[in-house]
N, C-alpha and C positions, 0 to 999 in steps of 0.2 A: 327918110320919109316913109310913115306906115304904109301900108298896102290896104284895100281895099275889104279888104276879106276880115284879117285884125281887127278894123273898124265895125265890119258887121259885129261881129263877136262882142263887144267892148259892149255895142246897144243893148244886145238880147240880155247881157246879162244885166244890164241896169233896170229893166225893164222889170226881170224875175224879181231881184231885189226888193224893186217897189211893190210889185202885188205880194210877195210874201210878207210884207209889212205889215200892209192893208189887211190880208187874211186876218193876220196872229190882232189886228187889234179890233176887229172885226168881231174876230171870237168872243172876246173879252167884255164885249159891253152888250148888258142887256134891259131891255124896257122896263120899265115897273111892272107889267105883267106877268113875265118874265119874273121874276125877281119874286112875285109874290104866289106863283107856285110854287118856285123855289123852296121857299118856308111854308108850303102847307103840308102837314101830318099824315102819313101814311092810313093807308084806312085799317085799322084794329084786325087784328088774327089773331089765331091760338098759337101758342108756342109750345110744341108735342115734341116728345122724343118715344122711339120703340122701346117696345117690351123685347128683353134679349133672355135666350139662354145660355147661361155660362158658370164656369163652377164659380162661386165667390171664396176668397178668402181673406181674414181680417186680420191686418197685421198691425204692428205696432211700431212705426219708428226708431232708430236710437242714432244719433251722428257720433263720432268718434272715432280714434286714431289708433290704427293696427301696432302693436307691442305687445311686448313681453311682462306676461302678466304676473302678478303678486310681488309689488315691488317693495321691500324689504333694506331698510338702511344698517347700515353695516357700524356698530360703535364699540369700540372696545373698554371694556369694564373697570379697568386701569392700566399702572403700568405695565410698560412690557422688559422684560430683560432685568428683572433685580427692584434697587429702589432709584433708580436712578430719576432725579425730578421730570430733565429735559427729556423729550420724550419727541425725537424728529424721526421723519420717513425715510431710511437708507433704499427701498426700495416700493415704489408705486404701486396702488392694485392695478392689475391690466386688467381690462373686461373679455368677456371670455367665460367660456365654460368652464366651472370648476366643478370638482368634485371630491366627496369627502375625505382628511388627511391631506387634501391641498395647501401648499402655501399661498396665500394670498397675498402678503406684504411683508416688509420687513420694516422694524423700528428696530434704532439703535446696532442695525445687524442682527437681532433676534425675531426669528418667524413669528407670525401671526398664521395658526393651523385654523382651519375650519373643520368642525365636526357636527355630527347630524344630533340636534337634542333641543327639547322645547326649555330645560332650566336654564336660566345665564349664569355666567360667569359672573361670580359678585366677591370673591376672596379670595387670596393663593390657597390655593393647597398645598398643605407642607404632609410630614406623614405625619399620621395618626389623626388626619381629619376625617370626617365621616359626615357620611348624608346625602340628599339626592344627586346632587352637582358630582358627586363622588361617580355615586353607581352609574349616572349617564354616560360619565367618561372610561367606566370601566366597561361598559354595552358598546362605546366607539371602537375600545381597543379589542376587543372581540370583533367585531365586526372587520377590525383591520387586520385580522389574524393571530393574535396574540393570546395564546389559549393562558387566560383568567379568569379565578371566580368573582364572581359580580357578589361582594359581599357588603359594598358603602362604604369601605373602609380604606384609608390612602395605606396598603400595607408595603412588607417590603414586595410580594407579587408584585403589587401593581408598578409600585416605584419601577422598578427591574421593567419591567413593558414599555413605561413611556420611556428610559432611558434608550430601550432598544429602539423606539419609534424615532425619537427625535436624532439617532443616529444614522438610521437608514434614509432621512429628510436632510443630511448633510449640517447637523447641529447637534450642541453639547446641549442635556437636561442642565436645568437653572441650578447650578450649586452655590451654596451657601457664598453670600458676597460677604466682602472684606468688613464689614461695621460685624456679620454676626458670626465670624473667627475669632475676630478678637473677643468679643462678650463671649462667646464658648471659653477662650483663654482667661478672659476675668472669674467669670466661675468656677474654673477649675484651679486656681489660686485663691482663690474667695476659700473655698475648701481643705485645700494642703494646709493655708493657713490658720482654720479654723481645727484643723485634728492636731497642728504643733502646739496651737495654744493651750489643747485640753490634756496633752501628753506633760503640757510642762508644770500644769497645777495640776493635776494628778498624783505625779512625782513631787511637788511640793507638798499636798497634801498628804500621801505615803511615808514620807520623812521628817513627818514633825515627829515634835518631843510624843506630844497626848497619841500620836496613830503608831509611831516603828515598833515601840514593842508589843504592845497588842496585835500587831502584824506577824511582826515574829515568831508569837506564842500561839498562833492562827494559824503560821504557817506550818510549824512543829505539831500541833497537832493535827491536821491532816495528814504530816506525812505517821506518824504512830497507830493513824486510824488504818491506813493502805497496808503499812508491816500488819497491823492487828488482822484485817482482812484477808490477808497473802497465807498468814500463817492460818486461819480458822483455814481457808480451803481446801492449802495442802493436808491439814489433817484431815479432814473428809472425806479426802481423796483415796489417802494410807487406812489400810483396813488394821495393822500391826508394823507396832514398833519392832528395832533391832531385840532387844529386848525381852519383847514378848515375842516374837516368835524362835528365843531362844528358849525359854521356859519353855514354850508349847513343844517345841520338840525335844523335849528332858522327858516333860510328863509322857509322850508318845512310846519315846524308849524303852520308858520303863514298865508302858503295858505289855510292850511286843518282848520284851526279856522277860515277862510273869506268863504269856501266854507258851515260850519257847519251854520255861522250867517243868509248867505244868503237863506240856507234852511228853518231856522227857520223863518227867514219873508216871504217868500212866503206862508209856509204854513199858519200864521196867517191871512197873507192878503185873499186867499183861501176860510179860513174859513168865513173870513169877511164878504166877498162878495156873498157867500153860504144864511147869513143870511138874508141879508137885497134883495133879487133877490122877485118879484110876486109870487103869488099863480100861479100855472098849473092849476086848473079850477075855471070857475066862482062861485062869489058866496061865494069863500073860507074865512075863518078868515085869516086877513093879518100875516107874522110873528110879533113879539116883534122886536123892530128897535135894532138893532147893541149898543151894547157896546160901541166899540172903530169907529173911526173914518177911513172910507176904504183912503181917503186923506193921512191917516200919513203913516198909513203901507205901501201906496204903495211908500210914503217917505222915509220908512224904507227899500224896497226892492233896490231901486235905491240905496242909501249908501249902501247898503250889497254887490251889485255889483262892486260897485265901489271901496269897497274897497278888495273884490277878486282880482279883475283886480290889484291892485295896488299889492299887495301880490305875485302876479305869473310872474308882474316883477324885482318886487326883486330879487325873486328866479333866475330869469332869470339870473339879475345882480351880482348875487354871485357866482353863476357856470362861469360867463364870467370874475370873478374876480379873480377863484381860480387857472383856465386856465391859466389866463398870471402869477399868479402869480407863479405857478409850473414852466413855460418857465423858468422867470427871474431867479427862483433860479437854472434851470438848463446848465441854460447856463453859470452864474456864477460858477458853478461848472466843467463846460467844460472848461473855461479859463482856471480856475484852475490846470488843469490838464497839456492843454497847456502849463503855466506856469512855473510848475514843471518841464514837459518835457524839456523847454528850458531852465531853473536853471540844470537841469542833465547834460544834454549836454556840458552846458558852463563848469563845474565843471572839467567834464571827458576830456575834451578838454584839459584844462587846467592842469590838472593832469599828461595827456600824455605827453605834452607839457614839464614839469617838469621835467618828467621821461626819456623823450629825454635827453635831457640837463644836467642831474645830473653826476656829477662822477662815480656812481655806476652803469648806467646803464652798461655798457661796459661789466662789472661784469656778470651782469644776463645775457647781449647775448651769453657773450661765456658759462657759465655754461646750456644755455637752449641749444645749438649746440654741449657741451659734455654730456650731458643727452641723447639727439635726436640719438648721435652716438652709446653712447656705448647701447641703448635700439636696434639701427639696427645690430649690430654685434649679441647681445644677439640672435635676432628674426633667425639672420640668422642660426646659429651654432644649434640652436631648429629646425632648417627645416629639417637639417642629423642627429639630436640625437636621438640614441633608438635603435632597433634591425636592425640590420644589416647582412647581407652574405656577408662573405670575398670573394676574388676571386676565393683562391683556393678551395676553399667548393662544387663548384659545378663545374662539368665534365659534357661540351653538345656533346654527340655523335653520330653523321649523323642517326644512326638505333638500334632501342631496340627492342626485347631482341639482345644480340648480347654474345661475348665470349671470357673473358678474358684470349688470348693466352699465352700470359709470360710476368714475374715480372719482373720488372727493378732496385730494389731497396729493399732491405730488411730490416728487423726490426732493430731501432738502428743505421741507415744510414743515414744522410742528403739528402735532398731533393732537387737537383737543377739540375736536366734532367729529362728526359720521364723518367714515372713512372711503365708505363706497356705498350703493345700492346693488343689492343683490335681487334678481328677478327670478321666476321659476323660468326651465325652459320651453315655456308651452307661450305663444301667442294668447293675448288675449283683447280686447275691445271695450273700456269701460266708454259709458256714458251716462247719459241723465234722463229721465222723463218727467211727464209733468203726473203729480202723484194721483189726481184720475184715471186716469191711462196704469199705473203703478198696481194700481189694482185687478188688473186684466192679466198681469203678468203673475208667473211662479216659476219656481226652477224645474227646470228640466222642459221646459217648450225648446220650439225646434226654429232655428232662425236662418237665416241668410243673409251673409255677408257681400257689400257690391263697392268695390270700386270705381275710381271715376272713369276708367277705360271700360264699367260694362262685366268685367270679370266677377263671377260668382263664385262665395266657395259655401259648403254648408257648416252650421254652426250649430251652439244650443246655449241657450239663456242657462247659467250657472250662478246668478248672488242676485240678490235684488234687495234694496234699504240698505242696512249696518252691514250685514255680511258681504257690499260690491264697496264697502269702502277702503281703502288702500291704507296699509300701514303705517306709508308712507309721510309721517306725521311733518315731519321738517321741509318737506317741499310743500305743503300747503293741500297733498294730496289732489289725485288724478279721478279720472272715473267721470268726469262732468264734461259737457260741450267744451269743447276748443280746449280739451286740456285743463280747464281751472276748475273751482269747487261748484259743486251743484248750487244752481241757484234756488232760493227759497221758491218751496210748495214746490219743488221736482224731488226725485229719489235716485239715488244711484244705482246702476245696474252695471251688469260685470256677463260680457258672452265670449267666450272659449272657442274656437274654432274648429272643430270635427277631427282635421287632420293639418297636418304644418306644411303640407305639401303644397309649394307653389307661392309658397307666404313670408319666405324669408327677404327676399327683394321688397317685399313692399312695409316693413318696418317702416314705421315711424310717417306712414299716409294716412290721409282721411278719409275714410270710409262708412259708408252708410250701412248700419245692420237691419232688417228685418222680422221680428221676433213673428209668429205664426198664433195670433190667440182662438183663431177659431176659422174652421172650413167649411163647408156643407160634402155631402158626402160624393157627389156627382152632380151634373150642368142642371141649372132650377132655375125660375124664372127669375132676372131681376128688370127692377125698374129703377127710375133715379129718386135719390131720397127725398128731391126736392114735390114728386108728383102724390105722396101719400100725402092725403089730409084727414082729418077729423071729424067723423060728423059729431053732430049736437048729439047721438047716445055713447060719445065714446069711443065707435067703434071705427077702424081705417079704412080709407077709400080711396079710389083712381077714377077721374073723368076719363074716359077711353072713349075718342075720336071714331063715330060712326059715318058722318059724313063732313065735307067741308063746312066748317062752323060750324058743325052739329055736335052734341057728346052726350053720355049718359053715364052718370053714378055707377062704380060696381065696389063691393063690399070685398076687402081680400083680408089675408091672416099674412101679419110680417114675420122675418125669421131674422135672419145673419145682416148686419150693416156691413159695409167697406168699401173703401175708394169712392163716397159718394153714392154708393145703390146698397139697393135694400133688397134679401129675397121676400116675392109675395106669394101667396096661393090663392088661386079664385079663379073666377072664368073668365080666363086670359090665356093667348095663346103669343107663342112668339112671332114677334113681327106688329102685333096691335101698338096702336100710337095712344101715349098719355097724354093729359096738360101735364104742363110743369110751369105754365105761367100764361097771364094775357100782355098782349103790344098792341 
């Protein structure tokens, strides 16, 4: 059984219940009077906003998503490692920063290098090629320490550099593959066999009836023109035969025994005449008279003379004998020679002659025009053999170090598209605008980058049109809203980020940039753009609120728009109220 008390309680609240009922429907229903103020119209005001001062600044929008800028697809120019067709990826590009002389990937087990150079790869280079693609790679290898001249030319320098590169990179230079050892081998038999076949009609030609002996007779006189020649020398040589220089010393004798006889009689006669001369003073004993007779001796001096003189032209006559006779024999020996010469000549004439003429010649020309040929094919196929760079072994790209964005291709995948995208390593922000706006912009303004948490960093507008458009051809290219291509009537722009500090975590977010087109110098008046109107001469105007519902005309000069206000100048002070519209 409840209690009393319970009971009270149980009422009150029923009670409550019902007038809050009552209340809430109470509230709810009202008269038509009621009802029809309800729907009557406020009474008409002016709708004013203040005149503020504040600095303005006009910027320019761009949405777009923080990355790594100038994206750059990665394709290699052909094969890599030789001629081999299959062309799969033994090793992936990994992303990551790379830098110049980097490997990037592997095909086939042969590296794919990156080096810094704006020419592509479009050929192998074998040696003896030349031209820009050359010298670029000759500027890399410099650059990577390999002191060579940069001359265009694939020489043995250079060969010898990449050899040493590719060995310090844990790789053998591309040597000649197995198809062009053997064609080196064919040509080099193409030739052995083309010099036996010109050796063997040569010798048939040499041995015919019409050419051996006129060979013979060819050969015979050559060698009688060499005797002819050996022997004019040595006479040339020899100033005096045996010979003559027996004669010459006869005739010598026989002065020096006419000069001896002729002494010996003077001095008798001398003596002679010594004896038989007077005494020097008077008085003297006379000498003993002379022995011999001074008559004879001086008989004997005159023959002694005489026959000196006869003596020393002998001599004379011998040396003028042995003169002409060296001439005669030398000129005999110069005909000779002549002679020889023109027996040679007649021979060889006639020899050729023969050798015209013969059957076999025929023989020998064509085999000395197949020797001639296949020795130029040989020289030429020597000018490309040896170490070589395939096409695709080398990757030139615009800027190093730079940063391999993403793989295109993985381990165990063929090779026959973009390999990777290479990106610089600097942040950047493309976007779009609409090409009114497009106009307001140039490189080098100053912008502000804001993420969605609020964070700032500073920036500067860098491309705007064709120059923010991305290389990146095969993804459809970037640089637009939401990632995709600028929609028609926008332009593409391209902003760089100041500094990469603080910007690595937020790759790959959406972010709003700021470009800066225009400021006022310090705080100036503005108003809302909505409250400048036009009068009928043209010129702009502000109603500025004097009293409630009251206003009056003032005349201003506009300057800078943004955010919706405008700066004005006139007689306006901050804090005056504009219209900006009637209610």
């Amino acid at each position: 059984m409840r209690s009393p008390r319970r009971l009270l309680l149980a009422v009150v609240a029923g009670v409550l219940v019902i007038a809050a009922a009552g209340w809430a429907v109470g509230t709810r229903l009202r008269s038509p009077a009621d009802e029809a103020a309800l729907r009557k119209p406020p009474e008409p005001s002016l709708v004013t906003a203040p005149v503020e001062l504040t600095r303005l600044v006009s910027t320019v929008v761009v949405s777009g998503t923080l990355e790594y800028g100038s994206p750059v697809p990665v394709m290699l120019a052909g094969v890599v490692g030789g001629a081999d067709p299959l062309q799969r990826a033994t090793r992936a590009p990994r992303p990551g920063r790379i830098k110049e002389g980097a490997v990037i990937m592997e095909v086939n087990g042969r590296p794919v290098i990156a080096l810094a150079g704006t020419v592509p790869m479009h050929r192998t280079i074998t040696p003896g090629a030349e031209g820009a693609d050359v010298r670029q790679l000759q500027k890399a290898l410099r650059r990577l320490g390999h002191q060579i001249p940069v001359t265009g030319v694939f020489d043995q320098a250079t060969v010898a550099a990449v050899t040493r590169f590719y060995a310090r990179k844990g790789y053998q230079a591309q040597q000649p593959t197995l198809e062009a050892r053997q064609q080196l081998g064919t040509l080099r038999k193409a030739v052995r066999t083309a010099r036996e076949t010109l050796a063997t009609e040569q010798k048939a030609l040499d041995e015919g009836r019409d050419v051996l002996p006129l060979k013979i007779k060819a050969r015979n006189a050559r060698t009688d023109l060499k005797i002819a020649e050996k022997a004019l020398r040595e006479a040339e040589a020899e100033e005096l035969t045996p010979e003559d220089e027996a004669k010459l010393d006869a005739a010598e004798a026989a002065v020096r025994d006419a000069e001896e006889k002729l002494a010996e009689a003077r001095r008798e006669l001398d003596q002679a005449r010594r004896e038989t001369a007077p005494p020097a003073t008077p008085g003297a004993t006379p000498a003993p008279k002379p022995t011999a007779d001074v008559g004879l001796l001086e008989l004997k001096v005159a023959g002694a003379e005489a026959a000196l003189d006869a003596a020393r032209r002998a001599l004379v006559r011998t040396r003028e004998e042995i003169g002409t006779a060296r001439e005669k024999r030398l000129e005999t020996l110069r005909k000779a020679v002549r002679d020889g010469r023109e027996a040679l000549a007649a021979a060889e004439q006639a020899l050729r002659q023969a050798r015209r003429l013969s059957p076999e010649r025929l023989k020998v020309a064509d085999a000395k025009t197949d020797l001639a040929e296949a020795n130029a094919l040989l020289a030429e196929f020597r000018r490309t053999y040896g170490t070589a760079i395939p096409p695709g072994e080398l990757v030139f790209l615009p800027k190093l170090p730079a940063r391999l964005q993403t793989s295109r291709v993985r381990a165990g995948e063929t090779v026959d598209k973009a390999v990777a995208t290479v990106t610089s390593s600097s942040f950047a922000v493309p976007g779009s605008v609409d090409a009114t706006e497009s106009r307001l912009l140039k490189e080098g303004l100053k912008a502000v980058i804001e993420t969605d948490s609020g964070k700032t960093f500073p920036a500067t507008l860098t491309a705007v049109g064709e120059k923010a458009r991305p290389a990146d051809a095969e993804s459809g290219g970037k640089g637009a809203k939401d990632g995709g291509e600028a929609q028609p009537g926008s332009e593409p722009v391209l902003i760089t980020p100041s500094s990469m500090k603080g910007l690595k975590s937020l790759s790959g977010t959406t972010v709003t940039a700021r470009v800066t087109v225009g400021a006022t110098d310090g705080e100036v008046l503005v108003v809302p753009v909505a409250a400048v109107i036009t009068a009928a001469d043209g010129r702009p105007r502000v109603q500025v609120e004097v009293a409630p519902d009251r206003t009056k005309e003032v005349e201003v000069r506009t300057g800078l728009t943004a955010d919706g206000k405008v700066q004005v100048t006139g007689p306006l002070k901050a804090g005056d109220r504009v219209v900006v519209g009637d209610a």
